[in-house]
N, C-alpha and C positions, 0 to 999 in steps of 0.2 A: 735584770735586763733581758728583753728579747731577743734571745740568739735569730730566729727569723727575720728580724729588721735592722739587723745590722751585717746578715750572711750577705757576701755581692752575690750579683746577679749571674747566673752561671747561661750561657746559652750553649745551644751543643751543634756541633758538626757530624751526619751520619755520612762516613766514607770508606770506601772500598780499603779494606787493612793495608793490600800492598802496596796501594798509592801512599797511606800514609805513612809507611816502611820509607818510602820513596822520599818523602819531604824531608823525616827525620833525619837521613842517612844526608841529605843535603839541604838540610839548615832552612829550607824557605817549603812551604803551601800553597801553592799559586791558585789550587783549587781542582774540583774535577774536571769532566769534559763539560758538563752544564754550567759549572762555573765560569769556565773560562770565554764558552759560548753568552754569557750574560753580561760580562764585564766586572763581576765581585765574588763574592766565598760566600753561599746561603748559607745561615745561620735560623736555628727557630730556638724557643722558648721551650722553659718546659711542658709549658700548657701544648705548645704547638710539636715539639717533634713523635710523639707518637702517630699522628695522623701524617705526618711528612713521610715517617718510614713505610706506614700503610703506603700513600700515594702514590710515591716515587720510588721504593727499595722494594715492593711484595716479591715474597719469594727468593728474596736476594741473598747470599751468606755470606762469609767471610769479609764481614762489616767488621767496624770501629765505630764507638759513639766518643767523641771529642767534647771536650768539656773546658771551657774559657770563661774567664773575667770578664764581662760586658766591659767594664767598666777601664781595663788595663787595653783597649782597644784605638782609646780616643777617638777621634773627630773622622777618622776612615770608617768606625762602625755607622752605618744609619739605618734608621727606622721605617722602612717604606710598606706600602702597602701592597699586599700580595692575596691569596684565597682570602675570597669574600671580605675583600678590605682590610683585614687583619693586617696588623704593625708586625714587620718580619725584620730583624737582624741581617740584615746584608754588609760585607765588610769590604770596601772598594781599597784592598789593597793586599799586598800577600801577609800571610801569617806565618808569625815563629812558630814554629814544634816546641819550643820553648815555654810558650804560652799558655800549653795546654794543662789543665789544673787536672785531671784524668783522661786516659785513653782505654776502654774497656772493649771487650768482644761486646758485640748484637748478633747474639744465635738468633734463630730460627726456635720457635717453641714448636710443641707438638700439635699444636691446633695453624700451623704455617705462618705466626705472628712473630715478630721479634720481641722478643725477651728482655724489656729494659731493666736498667739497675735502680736503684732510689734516684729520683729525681728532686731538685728543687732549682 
C-alpha cells in the first residue's frame, strides 16, 4: 500500500511563536493581524508555504510552522484563489491548538531563508 496516498493532507500555518503561545494557553486561533484583517486563518500547501514565508515573513524570526489535517477542518476550510490563481487553504473560522498535527520553530538559515522541516 502507498503510504503517500493514503497520508491526509497536511496544510501549514506560518505564525509569530508568541501569538501561537497565546492561542494555546487560551484554547481558540482566531488568526493574525492579516488574518483577522481578511475575515479567515491563511493556510498554504506544501507546495505553496515556502514562497508564502519568502513573501510575507522575509527576514522574520521567532516563527512557528503549524501543521493541520485539511481534512479534520470540514466545510469552514476552502479553496479560494489567491497568487496567480492558485487554490489556497483559507479556514473561515477559528482554530483549536488542538488541531495542530506539529508546531515546529522556522529559523532563519544562514543565507536569511527560513529553514523548513520535511514537508508533505
Amino acid at each position: 500500500m502507498n503510504a503517500e496516498r493514503t497520508a491526509p493532507l497536511l496544510i501549514y500555518k506560518i505564525c509569530p511563536a508568541a501569538l501561537w503561545r497565546e492561542a494555546e494557553a487560551a484554547g481558540v486561533f482566531r488568526g493574525a493581524p492579516v488574518d483577522l484583517a481578511d475575515g479567515f486563518i491563511h493556510f498554504s500547501t506544501a507546495a505553496q508555504v515556502v514562497e508564502t514565508a519568502a513573501k510575507h515573513f522575509a527576514g522574520q524570526r521567532d516563527l512557528v510552522l503549524v501543521a493541520v489535517e485539511a481534512g479534520r477542518l470540514g466545510g469552514a476550510l476552502r479553496w479560494e484563489p489567491s497568487r496567480g490563481g492558485a487554490l489556497f487553504p483559507h479556514l473561515h473560522a477559528p482554530l483549536d491548538p488542538g488541531a495542530a498535527v506539529s508546531v515546529v520553530p522556522l529559523p532563519l538559515g544562514d543565507d536569511g531563508r527560513h529553514a523548513f522541516p520535511p514537508l508533505r
